[in-house]
C-alpha positions in Angstrom: 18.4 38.4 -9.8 19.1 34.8 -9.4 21.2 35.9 -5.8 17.9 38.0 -4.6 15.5 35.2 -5.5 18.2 32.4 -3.8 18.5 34.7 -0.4 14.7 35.2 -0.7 14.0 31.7 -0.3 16.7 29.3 1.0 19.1 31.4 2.6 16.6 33.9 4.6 17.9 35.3 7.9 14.2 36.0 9.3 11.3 33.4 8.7 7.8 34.2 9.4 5.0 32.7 11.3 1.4 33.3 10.8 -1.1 32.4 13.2 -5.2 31.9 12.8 -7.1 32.8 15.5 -10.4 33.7 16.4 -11.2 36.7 18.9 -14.9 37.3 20.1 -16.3 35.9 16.6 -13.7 37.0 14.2 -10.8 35.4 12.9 -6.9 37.6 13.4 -4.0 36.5 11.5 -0.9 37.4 13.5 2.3 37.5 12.2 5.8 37.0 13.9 9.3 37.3 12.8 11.6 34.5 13.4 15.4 34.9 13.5 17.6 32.2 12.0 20.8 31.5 11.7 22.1 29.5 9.1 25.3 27.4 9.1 28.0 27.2 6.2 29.2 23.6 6.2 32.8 23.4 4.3 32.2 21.7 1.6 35.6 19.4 2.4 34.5 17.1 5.2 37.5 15.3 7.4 37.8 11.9 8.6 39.6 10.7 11.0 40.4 7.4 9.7 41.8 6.7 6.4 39.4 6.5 3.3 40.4 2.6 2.7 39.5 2.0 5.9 36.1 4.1 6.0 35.5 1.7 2.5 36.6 -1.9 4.1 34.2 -0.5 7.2 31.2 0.4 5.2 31.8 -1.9 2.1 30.3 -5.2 4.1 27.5 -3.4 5.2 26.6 -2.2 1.7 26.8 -5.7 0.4 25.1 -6.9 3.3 21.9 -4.4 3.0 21.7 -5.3 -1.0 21.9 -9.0 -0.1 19.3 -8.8 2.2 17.2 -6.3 0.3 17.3 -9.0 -2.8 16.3 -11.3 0.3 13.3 -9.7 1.3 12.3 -8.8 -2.2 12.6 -12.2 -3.6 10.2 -13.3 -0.5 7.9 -10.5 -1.0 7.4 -11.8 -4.9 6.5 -15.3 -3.9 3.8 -14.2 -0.8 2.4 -12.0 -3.9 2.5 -15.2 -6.0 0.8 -16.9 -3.5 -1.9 -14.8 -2.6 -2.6 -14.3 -6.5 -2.9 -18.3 -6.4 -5.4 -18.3 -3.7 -7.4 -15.8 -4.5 -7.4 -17.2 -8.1 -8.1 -20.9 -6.3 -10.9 -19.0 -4.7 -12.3 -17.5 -7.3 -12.6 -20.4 -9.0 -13.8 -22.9 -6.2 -16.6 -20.4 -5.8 -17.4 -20.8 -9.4 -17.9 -24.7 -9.3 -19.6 -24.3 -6.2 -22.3 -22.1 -8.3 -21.8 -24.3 -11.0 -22.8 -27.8 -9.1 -25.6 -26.1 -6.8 -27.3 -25.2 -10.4 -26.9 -29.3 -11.4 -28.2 -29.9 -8.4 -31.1 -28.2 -8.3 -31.7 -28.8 -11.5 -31.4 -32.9 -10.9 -33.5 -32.4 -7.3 -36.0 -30.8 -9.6 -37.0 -32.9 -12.1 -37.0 -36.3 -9.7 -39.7 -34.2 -7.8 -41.5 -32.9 -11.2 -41.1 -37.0 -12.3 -43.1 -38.0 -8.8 -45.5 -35.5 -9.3 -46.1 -36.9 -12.8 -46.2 -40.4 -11.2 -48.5 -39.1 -8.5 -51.0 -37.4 -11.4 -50.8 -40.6 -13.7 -52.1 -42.6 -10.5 -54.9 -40.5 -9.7 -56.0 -40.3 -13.5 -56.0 -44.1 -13.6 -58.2 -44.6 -10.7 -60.8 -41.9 -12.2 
């Protein structure tokens, strides 16, 4: 059963192709059958060089891919640092910005209610 479901699937000699379409209003599927042929790949590969010299080939580069991988990781984590820095700088220069345009205001405030009251005690003493 496992063969059957295995040929059904992976292994199928004939694939099929379905295409919409739509013909004076209403929509066709066709269907067409697609012949594949599939390739058995022995599962001993051969090399023409020897295998130490296939590993002192690719060995370097390995070490050199993982050396630079640690590289760019290493520089990745410190522009992440950095961005959460500034946006945390941001956040809080935006926050003291609030925080000093409320002083501000406040202060502007009561020097203009203290004139008025200046302005009010003048008039009442000429009256």
């Amino acid at each position: 059963m496992a063969s059957t479901s295995a040929n059904t699937n992976t292994n199928a000699a004939d694939d099929e192709f379905f295409r919409l379409t739509t013909k004076e209003g209403k929509l066709t599927v066709e269907r067409d059958v697609v012949r594949t042929e599939t390739i058995d790949f022995s599962p001993v590969l051969q090399f023409e060089q020897d295998p130490v010299q296939i590993l002192d080939a690719l060995l370097p580069l390995y070490l050199n891919s993982q050396i630079l991988r640690s590289l760019q990781e290493s520089l990745a984590s410190e522009l992440a640092a950095r961005m959460t820095a500034m946006s945390s700088a941001t956040d809080n220069a935006k926050e003291l910005k609030k925080t000093y345009t409320q002083v501000y205001n406040r202060k502007r405030q009561a020097k203009i209610t203290g004139e008025i009251l200046e302005i009010v005690a003048g008039a009442n003493a000429l009256v």
